[in-house]
C-alpha positions as CSV (number, residue, x, y, z in Angstrom):
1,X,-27.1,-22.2,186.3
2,X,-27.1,-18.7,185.3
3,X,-27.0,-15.4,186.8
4,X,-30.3,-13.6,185.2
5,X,-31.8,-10.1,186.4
6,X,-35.4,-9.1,185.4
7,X,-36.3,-5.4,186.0
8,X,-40.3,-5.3,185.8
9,X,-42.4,-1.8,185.5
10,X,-45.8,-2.3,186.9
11,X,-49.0,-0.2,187.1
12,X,-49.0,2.7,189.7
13,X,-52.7,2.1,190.1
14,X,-52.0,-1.0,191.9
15,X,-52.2,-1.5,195.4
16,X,-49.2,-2.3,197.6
17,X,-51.1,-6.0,198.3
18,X,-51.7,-6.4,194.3
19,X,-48.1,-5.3,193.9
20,X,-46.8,-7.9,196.5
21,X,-48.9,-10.5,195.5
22,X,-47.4,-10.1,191.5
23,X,-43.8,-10.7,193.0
24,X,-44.8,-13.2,194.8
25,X,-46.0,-15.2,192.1
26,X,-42.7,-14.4,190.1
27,X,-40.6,-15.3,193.0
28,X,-43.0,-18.5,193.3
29,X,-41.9,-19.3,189.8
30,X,-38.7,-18.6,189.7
31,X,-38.5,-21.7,192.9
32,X,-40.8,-24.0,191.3
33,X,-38.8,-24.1,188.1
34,X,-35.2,-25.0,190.4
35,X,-33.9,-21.4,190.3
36,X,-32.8,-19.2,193.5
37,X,-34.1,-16.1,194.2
38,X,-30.6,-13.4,195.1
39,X,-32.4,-10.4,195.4
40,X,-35.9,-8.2,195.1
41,X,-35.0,-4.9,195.0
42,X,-38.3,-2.3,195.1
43,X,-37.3,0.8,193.5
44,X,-40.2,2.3,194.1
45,X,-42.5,4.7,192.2
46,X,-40.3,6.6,189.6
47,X,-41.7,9.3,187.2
48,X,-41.2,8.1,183.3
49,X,-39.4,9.6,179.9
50,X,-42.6,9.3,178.4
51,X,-45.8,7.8,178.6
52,X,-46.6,4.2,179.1
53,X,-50.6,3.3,178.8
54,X,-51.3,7.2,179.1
55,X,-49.4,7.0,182.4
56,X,-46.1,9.2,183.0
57,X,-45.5,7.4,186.4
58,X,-44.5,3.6,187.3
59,X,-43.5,1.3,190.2
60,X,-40.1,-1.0,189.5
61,X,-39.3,-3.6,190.8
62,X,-35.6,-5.8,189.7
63,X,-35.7,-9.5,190.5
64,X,-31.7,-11.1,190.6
65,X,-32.2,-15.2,190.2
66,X,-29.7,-17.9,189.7
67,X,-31.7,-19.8,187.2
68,X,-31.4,-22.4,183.5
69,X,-31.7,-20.8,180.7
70,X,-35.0,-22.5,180.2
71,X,-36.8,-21.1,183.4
72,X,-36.7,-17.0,181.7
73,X,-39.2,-18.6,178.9
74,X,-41.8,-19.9,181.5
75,X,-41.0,-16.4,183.9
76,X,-41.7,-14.4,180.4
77,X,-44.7,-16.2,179.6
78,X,-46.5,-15.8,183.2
79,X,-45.0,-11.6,182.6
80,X,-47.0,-10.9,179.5
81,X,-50.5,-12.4,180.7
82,X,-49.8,-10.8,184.0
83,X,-52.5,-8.0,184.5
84,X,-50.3,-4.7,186.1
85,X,-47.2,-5.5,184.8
86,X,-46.8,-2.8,181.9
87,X,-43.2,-3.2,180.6
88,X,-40.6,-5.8,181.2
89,X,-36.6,-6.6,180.6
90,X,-34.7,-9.8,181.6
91,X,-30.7,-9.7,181.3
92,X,-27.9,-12.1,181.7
93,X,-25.5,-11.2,184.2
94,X,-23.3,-14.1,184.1
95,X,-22.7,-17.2,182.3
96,X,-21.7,-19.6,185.1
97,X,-23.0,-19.0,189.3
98,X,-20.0,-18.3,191.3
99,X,-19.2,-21.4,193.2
100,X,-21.0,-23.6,190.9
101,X,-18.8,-26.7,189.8
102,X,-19.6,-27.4,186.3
């Protein structure tokens, strides 16, 4: 397993219940496919550098999972036909979980 983080940037026309109910479904996901959720951190609404769908604000949100490297394909996928969910980035943060024996 593998230490991924997934910042997400999602409409700010959304409700708070559509907005829960997105990360939900990620975090849903991320379990299903045998990974474990760390952390959802909200950021919260945050103005942008520039405009994204004619918009120049945007709510983040950073999901940290200990996942395989196979479950980011199937989180991507679900991303990108998500409805809200305008921009997206998913990083490794470590190769090996902490405590993990190989």
């Amino acid at each position: 397993m593998r230490k991924f983080e997934t910042l997400l940037l999602l409409s700010p026309e959304l409700s708070a219940d559509n907005r829960e109910g997105i990360i939900n479904a990620l975090t849903a996901i991320i379990a299903r496919e045998k990974g474990i959720m760390v952390e959802v951190d909200n950021w919260g609404m945050r103005d942008l550098a520039y405009p994204v769908r004619k918009l120049m604000r945007g709510y983040y949100v950073r999901l940290v999972y200990n996942a395989p490297a196979e479950l980011i394909a199937e989180l991507e996928r679900n991303v990108r036909i998500t409805d809200g969910i305008f921009k997206f980035v998913t990083v490794k943060l470590a190769d090996e979980v902490a405590g993990e024996v190989a």
